[in-house]
DSSP file (Angstrom, degrees, kcal/mol; ACC not computed):
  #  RESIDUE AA STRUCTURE BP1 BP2  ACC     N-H-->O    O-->H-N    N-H-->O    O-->H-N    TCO  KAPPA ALPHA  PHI   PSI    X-CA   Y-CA   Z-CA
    1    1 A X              0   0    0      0, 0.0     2,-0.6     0, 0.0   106,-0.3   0.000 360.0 360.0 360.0 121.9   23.4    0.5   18.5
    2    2 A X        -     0   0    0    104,-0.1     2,-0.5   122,-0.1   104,-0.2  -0.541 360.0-171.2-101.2 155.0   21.2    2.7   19.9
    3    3 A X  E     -A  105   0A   0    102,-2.0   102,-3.0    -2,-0.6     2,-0.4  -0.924  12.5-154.8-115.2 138.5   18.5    5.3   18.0
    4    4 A X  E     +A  104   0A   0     -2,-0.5   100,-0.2   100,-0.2     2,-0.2  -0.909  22.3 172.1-110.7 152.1   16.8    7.8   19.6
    5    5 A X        -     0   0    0     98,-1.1     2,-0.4    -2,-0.4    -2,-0.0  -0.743  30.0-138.5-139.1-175.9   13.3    8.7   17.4
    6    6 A X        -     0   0    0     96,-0.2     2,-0.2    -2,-0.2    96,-0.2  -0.891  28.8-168.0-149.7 146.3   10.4   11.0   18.5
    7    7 A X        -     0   0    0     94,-2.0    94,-0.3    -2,-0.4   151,-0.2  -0.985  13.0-142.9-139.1 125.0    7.1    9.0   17.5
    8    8 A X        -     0   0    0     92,-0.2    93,-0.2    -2,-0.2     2,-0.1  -0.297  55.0 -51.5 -63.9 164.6    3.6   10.7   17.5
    9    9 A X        -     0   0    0     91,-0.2     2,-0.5    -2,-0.1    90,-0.2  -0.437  53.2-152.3 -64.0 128.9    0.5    8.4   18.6
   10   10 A X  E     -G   98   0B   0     88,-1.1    88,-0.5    89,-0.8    86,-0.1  -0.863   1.5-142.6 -89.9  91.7    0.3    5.5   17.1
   11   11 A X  E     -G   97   0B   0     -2,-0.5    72,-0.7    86,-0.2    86,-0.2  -0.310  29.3-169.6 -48.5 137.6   -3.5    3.4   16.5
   12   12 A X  E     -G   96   0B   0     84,-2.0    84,-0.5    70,-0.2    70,-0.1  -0.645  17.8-156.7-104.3 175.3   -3.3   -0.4   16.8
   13   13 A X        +     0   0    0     -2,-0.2    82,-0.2    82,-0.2    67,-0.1  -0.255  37.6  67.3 112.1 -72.1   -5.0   -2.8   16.3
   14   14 A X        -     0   0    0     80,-0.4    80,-2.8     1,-0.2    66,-0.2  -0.073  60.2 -10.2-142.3-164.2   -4.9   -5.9   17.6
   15   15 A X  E     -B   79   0A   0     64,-2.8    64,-1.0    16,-0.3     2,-0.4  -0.582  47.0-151.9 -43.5 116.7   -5.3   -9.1   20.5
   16   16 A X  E     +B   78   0A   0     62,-0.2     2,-0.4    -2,-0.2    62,-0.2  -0.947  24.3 148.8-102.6 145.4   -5.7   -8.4   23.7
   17   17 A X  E     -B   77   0A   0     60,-2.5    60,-2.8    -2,-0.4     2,-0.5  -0.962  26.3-146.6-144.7 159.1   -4.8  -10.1   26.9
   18   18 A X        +     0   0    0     -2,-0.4     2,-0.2    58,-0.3    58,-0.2  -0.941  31.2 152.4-116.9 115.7   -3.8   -9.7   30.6
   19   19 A X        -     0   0    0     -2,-0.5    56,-2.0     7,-0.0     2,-0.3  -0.653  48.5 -69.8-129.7-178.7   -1.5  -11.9   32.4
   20   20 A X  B >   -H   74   0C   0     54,-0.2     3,-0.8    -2,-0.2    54,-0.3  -0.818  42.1-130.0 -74.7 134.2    1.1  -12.3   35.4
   21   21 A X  G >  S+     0   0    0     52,-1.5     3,-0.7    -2,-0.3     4,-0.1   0.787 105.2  49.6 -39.8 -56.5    4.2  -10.5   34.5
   22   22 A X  G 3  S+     0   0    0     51,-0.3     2,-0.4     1,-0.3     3,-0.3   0.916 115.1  45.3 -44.2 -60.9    6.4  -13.6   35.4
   23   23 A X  G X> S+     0   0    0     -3,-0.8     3,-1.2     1,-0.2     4,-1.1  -0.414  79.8 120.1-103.0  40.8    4.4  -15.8   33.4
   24   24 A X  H <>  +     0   0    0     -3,-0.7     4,-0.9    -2,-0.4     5,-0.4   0.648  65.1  61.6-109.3 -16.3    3.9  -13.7   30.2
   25   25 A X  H 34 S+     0   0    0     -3,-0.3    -1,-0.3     3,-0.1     4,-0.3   0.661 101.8  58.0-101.1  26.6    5.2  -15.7   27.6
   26   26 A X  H <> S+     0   0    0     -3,-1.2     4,-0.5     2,-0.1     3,-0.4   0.925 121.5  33.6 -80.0 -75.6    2.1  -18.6   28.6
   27   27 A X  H >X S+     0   0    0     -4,-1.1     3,-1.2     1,-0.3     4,-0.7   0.897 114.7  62.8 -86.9 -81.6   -0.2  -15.6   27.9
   28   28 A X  H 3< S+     0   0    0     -4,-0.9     3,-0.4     1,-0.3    -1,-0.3   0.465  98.5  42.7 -31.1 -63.3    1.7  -14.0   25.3
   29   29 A X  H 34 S+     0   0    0     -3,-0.4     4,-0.5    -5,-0.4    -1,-0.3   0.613  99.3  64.9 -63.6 -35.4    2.0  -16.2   22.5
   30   30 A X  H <X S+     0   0    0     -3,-1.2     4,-2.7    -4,-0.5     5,-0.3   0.875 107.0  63.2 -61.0 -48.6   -1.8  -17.8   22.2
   31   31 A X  H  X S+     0   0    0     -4,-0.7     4,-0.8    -3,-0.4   -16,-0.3   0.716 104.0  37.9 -52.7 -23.5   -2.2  -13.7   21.4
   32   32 A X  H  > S+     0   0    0     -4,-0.2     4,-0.8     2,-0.2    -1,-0.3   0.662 111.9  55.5-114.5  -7.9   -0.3  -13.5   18.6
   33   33 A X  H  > S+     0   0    0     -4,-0.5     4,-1.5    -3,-0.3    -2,-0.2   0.861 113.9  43.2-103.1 -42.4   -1.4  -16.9   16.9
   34   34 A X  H  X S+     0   0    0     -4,-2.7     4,-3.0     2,-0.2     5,-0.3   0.983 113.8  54.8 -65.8 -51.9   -5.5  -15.8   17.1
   35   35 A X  H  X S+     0   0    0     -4,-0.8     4,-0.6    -5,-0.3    -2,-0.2   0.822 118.5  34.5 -70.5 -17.6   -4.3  -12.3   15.9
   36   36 A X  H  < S+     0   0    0     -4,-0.8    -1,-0.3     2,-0.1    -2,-0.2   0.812 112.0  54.7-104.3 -13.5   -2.7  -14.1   13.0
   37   37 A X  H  < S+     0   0    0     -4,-1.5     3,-0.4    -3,-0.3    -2,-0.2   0.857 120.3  35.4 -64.8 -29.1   -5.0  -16.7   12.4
   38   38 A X  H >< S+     0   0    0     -4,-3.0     3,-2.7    -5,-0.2     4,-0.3   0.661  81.6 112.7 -96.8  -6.5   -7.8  -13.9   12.1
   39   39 A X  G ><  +     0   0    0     -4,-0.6     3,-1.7    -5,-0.3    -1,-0.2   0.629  65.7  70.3 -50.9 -19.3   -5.7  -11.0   10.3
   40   40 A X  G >  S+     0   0    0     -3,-0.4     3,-1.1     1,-0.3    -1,-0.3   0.868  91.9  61.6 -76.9 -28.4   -7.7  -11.3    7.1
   41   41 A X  G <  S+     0   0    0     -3,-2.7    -1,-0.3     1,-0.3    -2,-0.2   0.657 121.6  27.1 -79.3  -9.6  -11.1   -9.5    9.6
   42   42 A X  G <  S+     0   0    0     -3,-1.7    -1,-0.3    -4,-0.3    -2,-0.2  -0.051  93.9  91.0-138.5  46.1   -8.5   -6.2   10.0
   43   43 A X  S <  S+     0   0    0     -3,-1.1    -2,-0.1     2,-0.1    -1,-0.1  -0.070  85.2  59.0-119.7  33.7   -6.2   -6.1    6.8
   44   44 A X  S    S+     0   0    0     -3,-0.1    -2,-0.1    -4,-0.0    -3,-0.1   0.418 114.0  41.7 -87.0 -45.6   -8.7   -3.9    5.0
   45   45 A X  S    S+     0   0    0     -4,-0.1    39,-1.1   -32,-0.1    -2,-0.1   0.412  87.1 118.2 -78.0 -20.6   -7.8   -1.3    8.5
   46   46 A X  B    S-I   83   0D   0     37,-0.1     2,-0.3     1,-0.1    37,-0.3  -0.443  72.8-124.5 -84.0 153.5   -4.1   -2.0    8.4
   47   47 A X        -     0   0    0     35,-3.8     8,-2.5     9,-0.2     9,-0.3  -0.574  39.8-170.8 -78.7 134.8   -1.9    1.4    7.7
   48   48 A X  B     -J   54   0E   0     -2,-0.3     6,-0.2     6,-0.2     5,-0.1  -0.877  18.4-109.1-129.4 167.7    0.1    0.2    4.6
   49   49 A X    >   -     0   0    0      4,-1.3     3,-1.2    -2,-0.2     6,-0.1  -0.199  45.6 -86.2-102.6 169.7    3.2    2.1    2.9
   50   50 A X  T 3  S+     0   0    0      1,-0.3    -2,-0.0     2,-0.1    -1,-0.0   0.255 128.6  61.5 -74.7  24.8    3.1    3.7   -0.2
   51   51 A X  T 3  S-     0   0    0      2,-0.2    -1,-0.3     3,-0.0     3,-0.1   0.128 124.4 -95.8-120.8 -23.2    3.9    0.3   -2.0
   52   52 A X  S <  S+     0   0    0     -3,-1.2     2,-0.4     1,-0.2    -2,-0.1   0.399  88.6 135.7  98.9  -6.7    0.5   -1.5   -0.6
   53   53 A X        -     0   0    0      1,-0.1    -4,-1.3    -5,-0.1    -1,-0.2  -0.738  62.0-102.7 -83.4 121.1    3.1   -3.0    2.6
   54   54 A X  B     -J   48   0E   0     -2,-0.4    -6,-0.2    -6,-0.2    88,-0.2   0.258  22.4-137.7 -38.2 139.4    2.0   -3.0    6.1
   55   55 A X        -     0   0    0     -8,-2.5     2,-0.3    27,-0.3    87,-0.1   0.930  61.7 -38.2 -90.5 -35.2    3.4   -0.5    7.9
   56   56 A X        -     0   0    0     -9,-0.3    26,-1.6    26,-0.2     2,-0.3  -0.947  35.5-143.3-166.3 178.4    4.3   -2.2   11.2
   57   57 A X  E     -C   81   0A   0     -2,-0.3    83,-0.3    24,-0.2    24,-0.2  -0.539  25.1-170.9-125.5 160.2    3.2   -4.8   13.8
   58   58 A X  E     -C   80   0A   0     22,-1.8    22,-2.9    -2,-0.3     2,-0.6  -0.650  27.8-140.3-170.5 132.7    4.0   -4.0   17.5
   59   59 A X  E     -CD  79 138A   0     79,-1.1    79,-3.4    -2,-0.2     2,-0.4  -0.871  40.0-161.0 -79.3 107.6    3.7   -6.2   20.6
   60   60 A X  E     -C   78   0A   0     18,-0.8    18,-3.4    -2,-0.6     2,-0.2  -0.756   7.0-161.6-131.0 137.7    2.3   -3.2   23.0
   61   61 A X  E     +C   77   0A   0     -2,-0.4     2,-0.2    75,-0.3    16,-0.2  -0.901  12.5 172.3-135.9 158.2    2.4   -3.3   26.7
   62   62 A X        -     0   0    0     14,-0.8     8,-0.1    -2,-0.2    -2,-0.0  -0.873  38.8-102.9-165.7 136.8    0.6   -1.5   29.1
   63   63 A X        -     0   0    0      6,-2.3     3,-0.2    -2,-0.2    12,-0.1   0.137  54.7 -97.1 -59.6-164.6    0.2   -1.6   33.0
   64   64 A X  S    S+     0   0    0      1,-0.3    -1,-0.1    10,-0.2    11,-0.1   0.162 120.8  63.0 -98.3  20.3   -3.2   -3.2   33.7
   65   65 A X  S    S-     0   0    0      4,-0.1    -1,-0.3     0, 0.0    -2,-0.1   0.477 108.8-118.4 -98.7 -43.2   -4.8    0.7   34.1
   66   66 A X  S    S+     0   0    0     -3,-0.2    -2,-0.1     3,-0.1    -4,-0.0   0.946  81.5 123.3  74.2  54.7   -4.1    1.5   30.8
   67   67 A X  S    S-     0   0    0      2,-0.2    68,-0.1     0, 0.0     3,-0.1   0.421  75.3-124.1-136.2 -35.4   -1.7    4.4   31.5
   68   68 A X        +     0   0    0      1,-0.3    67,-3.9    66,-0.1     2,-0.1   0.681  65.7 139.6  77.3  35.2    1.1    2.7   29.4
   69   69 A X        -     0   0    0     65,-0.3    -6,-2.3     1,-0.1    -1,-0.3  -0.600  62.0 -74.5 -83.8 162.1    3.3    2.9   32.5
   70   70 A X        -     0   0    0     65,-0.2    65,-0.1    -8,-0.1    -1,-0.1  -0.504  54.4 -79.8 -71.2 137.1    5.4   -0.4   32.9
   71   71 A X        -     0   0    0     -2,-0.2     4,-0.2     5,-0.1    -1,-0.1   0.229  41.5-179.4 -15.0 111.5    4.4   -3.8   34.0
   72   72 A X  S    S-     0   0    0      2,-1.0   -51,-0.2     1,-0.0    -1,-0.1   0.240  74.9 -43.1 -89.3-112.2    4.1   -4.2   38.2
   73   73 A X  S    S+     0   0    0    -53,-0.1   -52,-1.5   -52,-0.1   -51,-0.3   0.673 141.3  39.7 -86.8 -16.7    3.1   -8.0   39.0
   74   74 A X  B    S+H   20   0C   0    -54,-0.3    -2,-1.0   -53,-0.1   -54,-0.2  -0.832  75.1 177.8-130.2 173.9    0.7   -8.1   36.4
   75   75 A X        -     0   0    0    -56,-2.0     2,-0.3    -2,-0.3   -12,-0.1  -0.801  19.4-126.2-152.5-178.6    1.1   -6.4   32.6
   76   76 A X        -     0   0    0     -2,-0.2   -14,-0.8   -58,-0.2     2,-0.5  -0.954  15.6-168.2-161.0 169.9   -0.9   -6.1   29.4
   77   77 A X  E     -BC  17  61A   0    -60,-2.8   -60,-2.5    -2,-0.3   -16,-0.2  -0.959  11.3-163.9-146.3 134.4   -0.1   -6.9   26.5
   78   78 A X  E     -BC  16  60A   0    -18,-3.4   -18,-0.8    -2,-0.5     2,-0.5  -0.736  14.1-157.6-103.8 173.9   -2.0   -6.1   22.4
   79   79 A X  E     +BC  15  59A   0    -64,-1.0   -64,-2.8    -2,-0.2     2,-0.3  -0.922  52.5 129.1-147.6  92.2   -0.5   -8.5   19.3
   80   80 A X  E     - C   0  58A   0    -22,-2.9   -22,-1.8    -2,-0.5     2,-0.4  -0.958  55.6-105.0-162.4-157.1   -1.5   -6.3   17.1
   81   81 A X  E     - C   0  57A   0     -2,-0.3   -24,-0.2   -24,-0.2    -2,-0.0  -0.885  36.4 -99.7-139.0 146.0   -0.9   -3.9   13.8
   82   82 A X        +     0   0    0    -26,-1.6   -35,-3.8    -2,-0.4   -27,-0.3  -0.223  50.8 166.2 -57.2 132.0   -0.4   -0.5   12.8
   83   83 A X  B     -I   46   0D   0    -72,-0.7   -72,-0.2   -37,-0.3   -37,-0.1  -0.658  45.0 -74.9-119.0 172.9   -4.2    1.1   11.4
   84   84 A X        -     0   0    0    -39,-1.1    -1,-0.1    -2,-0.3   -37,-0.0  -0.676  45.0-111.3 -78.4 147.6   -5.5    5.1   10.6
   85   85 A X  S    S+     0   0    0      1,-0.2    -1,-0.1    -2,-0.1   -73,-0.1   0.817 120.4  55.1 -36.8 -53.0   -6.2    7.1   13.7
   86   86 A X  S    S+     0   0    0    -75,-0.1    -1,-0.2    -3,-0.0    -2,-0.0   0.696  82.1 124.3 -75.5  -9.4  -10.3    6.9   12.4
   87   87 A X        -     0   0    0    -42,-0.1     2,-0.2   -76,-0.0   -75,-0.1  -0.277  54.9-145.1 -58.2 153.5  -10.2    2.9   12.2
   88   88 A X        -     0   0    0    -75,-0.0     2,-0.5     6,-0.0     6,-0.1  -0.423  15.6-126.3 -95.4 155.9  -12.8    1.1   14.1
   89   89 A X        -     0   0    0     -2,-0.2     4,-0.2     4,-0.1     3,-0.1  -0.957  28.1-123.3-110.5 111.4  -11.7   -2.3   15.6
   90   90 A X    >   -     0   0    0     -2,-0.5     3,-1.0   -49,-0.2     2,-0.1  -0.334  47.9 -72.9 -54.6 155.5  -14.2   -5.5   14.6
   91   91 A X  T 3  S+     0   0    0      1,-0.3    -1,-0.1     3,-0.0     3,-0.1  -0.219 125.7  29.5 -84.1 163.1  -15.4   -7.1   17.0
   92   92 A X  T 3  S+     0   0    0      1,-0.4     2,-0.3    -3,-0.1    -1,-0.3   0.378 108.4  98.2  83.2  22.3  -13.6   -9.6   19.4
   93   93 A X    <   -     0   0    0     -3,-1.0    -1,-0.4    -4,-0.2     2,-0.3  -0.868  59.7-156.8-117.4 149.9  -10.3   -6.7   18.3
   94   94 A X        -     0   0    0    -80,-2.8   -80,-0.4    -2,-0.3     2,-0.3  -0.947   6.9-135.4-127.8 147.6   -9.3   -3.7   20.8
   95   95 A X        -     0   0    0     -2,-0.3     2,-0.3   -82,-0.2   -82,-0.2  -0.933  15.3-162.1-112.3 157.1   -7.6   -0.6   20.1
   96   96 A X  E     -G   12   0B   0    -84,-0.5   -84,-2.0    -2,-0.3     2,-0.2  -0.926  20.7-152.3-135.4 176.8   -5.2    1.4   21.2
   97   97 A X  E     -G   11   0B   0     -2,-0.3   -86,-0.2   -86,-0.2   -87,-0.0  -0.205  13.8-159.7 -53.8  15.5   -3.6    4.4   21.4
   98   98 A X  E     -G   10   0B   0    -88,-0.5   -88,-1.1    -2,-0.2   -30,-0.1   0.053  31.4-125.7 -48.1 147.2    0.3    4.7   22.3
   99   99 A X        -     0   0    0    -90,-0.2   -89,-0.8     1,-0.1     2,-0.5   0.445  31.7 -86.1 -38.6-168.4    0.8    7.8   23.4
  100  100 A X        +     0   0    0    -91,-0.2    58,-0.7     2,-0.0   -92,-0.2  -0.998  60.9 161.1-121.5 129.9    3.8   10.3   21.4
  101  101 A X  E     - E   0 157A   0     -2,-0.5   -94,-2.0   -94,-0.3     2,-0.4  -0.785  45.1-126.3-108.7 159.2    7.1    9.5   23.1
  102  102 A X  E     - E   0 156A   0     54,-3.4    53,-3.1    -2,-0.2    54,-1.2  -0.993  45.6-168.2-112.1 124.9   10.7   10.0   22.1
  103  103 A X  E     - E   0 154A   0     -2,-0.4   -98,-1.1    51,-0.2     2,-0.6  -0.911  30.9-127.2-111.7 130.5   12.1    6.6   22.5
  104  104 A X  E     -AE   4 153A   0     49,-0.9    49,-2.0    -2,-0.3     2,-0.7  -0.579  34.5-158.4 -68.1 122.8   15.5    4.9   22.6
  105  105 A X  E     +AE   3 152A   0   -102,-3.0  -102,-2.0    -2,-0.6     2,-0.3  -0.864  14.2 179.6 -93.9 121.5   15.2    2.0   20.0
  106  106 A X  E     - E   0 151A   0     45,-2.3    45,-1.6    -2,-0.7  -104,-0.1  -0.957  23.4-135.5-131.9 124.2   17.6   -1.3   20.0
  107  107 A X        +     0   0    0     -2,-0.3     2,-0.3  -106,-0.3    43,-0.2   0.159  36.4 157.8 -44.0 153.8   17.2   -4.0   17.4
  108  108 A X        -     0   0    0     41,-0.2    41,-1.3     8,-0.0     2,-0.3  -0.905  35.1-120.2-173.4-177.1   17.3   -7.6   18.8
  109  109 A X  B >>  -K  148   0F   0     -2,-0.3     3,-2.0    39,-0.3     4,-0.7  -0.940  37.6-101.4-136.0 141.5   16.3  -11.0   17.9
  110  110 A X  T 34 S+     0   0    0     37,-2.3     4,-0.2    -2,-0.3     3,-0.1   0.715 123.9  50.6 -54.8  -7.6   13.9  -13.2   19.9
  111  111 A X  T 34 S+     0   0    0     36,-0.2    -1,-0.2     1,-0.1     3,-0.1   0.767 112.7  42.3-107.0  -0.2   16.8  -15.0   21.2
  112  112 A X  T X> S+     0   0    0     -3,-2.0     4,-2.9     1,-0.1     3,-1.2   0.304  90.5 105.3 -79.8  -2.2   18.8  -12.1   22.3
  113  113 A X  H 3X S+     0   0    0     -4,-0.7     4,-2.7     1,-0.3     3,-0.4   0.873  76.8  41.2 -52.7 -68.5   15.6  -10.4   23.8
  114  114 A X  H 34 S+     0   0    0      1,-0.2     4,-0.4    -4,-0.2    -1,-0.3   0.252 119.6  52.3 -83.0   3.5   15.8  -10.7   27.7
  115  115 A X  H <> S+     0   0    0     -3,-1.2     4,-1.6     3,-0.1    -1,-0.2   0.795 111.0  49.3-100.6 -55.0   20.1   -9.7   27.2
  116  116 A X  H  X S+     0   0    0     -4,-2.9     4,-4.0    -3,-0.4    -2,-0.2   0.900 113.6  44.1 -38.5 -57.1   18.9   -6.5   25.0
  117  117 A X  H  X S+     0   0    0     -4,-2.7     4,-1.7     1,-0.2    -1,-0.2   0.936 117.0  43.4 -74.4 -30.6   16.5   -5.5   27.6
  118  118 A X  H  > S+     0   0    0     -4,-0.4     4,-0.8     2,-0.2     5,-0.3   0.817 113.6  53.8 -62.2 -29.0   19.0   -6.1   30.6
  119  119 A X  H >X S+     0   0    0     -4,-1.6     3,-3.1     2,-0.2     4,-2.0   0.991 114.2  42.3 -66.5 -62.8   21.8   -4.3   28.4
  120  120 A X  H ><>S+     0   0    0     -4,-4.0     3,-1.9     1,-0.3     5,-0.6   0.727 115.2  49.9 -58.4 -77.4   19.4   -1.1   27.9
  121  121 A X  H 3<5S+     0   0    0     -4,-1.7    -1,-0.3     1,-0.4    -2,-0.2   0.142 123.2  17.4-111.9  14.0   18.3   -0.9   31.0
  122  122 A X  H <<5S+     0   0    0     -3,-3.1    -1,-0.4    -4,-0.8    -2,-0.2   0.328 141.1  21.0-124.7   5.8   21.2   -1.1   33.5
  123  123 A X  T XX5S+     0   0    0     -4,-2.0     4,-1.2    -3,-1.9     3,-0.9   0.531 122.4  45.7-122.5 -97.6   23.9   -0.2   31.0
  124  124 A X  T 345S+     0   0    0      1,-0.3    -3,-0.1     2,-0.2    -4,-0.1   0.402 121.4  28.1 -12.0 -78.1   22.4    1.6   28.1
  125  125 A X  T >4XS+     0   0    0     -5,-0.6     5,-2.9    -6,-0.2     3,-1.0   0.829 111.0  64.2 -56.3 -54.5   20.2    4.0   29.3
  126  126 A X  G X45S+     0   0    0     -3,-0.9     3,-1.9    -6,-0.3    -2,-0.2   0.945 111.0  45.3 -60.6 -64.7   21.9    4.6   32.8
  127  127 A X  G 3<5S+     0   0    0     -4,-1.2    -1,-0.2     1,-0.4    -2,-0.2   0.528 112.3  44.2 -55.5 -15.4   25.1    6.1   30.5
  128  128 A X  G < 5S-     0   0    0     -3,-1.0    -1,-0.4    -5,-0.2    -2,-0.2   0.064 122.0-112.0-125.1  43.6   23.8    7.9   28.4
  129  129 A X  T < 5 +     0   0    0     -3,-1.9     2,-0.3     1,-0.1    -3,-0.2   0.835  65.0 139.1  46.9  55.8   21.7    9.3   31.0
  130  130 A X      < -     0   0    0     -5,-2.9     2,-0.3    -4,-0.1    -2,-0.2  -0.674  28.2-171.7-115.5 155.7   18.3    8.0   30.2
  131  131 A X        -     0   0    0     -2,-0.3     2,-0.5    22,-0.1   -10,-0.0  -0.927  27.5-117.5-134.4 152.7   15.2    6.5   32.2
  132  132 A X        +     0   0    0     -2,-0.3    23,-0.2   -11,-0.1    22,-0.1  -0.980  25.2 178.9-117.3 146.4   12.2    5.0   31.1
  133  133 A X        +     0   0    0     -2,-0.5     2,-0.2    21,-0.2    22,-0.1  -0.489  60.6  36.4-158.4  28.7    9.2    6.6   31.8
  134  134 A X  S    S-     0   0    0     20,-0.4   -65,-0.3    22,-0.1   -66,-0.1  -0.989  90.5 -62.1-171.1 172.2    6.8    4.2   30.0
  135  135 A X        -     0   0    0    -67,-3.9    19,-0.8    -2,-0.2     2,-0.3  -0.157  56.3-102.1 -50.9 172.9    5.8    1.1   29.1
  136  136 A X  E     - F   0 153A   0     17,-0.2     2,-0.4   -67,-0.1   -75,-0.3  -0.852  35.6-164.4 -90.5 134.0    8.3   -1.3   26.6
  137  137 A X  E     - F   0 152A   0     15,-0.8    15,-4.0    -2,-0.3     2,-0.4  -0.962   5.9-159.5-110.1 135.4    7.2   -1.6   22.8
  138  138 A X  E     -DF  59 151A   0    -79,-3.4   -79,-1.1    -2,-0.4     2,-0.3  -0.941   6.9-159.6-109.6 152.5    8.4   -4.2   20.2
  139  139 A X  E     - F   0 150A   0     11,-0.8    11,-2.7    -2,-0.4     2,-0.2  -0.939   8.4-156.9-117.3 127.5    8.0   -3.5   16.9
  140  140 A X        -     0   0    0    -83,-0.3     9,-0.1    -2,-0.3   -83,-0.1  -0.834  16.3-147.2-111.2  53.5    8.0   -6.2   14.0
  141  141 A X    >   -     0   0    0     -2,-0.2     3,-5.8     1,-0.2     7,-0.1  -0.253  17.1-134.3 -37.1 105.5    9.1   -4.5   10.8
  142  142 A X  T 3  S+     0   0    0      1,-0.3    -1,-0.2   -88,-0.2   -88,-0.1   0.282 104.7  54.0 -65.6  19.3    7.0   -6.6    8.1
  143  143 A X  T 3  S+     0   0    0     -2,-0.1     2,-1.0     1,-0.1    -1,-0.3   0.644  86.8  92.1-108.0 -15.0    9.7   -6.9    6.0
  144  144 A X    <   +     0   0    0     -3,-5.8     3,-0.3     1,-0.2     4,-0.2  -0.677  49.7 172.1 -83.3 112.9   12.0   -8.4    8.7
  145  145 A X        +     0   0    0     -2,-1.0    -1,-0.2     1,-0.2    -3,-0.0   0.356  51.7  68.4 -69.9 -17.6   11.5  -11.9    8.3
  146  146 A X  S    S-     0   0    0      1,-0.0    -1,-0.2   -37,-0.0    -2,-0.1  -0.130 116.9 -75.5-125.7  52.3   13.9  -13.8   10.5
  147  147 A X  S    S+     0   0    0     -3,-0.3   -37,-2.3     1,-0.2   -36,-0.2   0.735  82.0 148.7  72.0  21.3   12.8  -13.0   14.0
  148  148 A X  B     +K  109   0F   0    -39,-0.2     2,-0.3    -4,-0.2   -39,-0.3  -0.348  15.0 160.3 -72.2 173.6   14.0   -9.7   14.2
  149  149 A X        -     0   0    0    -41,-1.3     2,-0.6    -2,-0.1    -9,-0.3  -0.666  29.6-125.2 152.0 130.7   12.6   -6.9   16.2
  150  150 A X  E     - F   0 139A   0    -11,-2.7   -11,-0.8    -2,-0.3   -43,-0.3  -0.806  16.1-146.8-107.9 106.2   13.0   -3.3   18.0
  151  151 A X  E     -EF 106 138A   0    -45,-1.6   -45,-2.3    -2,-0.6     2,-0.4  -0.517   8.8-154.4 -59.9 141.3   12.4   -2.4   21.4
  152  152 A X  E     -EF 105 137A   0    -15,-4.0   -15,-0.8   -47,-0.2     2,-0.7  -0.877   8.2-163.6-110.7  88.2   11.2    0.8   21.7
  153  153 A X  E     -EF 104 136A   0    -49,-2.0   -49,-0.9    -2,-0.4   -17,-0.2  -0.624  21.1-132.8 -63.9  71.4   12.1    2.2   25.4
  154  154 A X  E     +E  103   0A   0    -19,-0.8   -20,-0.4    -2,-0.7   -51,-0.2   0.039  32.4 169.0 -48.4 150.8   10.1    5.1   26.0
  155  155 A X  E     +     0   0A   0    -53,-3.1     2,-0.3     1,-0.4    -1,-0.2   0.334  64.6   5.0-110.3   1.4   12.1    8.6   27.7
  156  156 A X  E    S-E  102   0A   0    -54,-1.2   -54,-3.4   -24,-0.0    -1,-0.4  -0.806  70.2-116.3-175.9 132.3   10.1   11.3   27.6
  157  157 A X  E      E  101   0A   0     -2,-0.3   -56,-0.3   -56,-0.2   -23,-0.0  -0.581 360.0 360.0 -66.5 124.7    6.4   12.1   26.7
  158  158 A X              0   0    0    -58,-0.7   -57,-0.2    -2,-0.3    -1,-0.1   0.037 360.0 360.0 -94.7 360.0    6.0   14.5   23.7
């Protein structure tokens, strides 16, 4: 099922790193294991719900300009978590920006991932007359606990 949302900019966070495209889940994963081994140095900065709960996580890509356009041969990629617009990043942490898009969202699981993204993006999108016109976000809803997750496919800049 798809959702379409309209998201304002969002601050992160987080890890960064820059890899080959191909090769991304070598690079990828080492990113997210320092950014949780170290979370305690930005969980003063993380944006939390009105409940004290984190508000989200997101695996952020961006070409290797920093335009958030999609991945050519090379990508980049943050492991990191949702903060206030005025937070500061500690050091060895980057922030970013995403821009405000309205995005088509579809749920997956990491072992449905690379079938999710092929479905959206020769089926999905193409039908319901959609393009993407940015980089791919996942988002990690901290309450989902069993390896769930929602790409967020930008279509159009707000």
């Amino acid at each position: 099922m798809i959702e379409i949302v309209s998201k304002q900019p969002i601050s992160l966070i987080g890890k960064l790193g820059e890899g080959v495209s191909s090769q991304s889940l070598d690079w990828i994963a080492p990113l997210w294991e320092e950014a949780n081994r170290n979370f305690s140095a930005i969980r003063s900065i993380a944006k939390v719900d009105a409940e004290g709960n984190l508000v989200g996580i997101w695996g952020a890509m961006s070409d290797v300009n920093g335009n958030f356009e999609r991945w050519g041969e090379r990508g980049r990629y943050l492991a990191g978590c949702e903060v206030n617009d005025y937070a500061l990043p500690p050091s060895g942490w980057t922030k970013w920006t995403l821009p405000a898009f309205k995005y088509a969202v579809s749920k997956c699981s990491r072992e449905s991932y690379q079938d999710t993204l092929h479905t959206m993006l020769t089926d999905d999108l193409p039908k319901n007359h959609h393009q993407v016109v940015g980089a791919i976000q996942e988002f990690y809803h901290p309450k989902d606990n069993d390896g769930e997750l929602y790409l967020y496919f930008p279509i159009e800049r707000i």
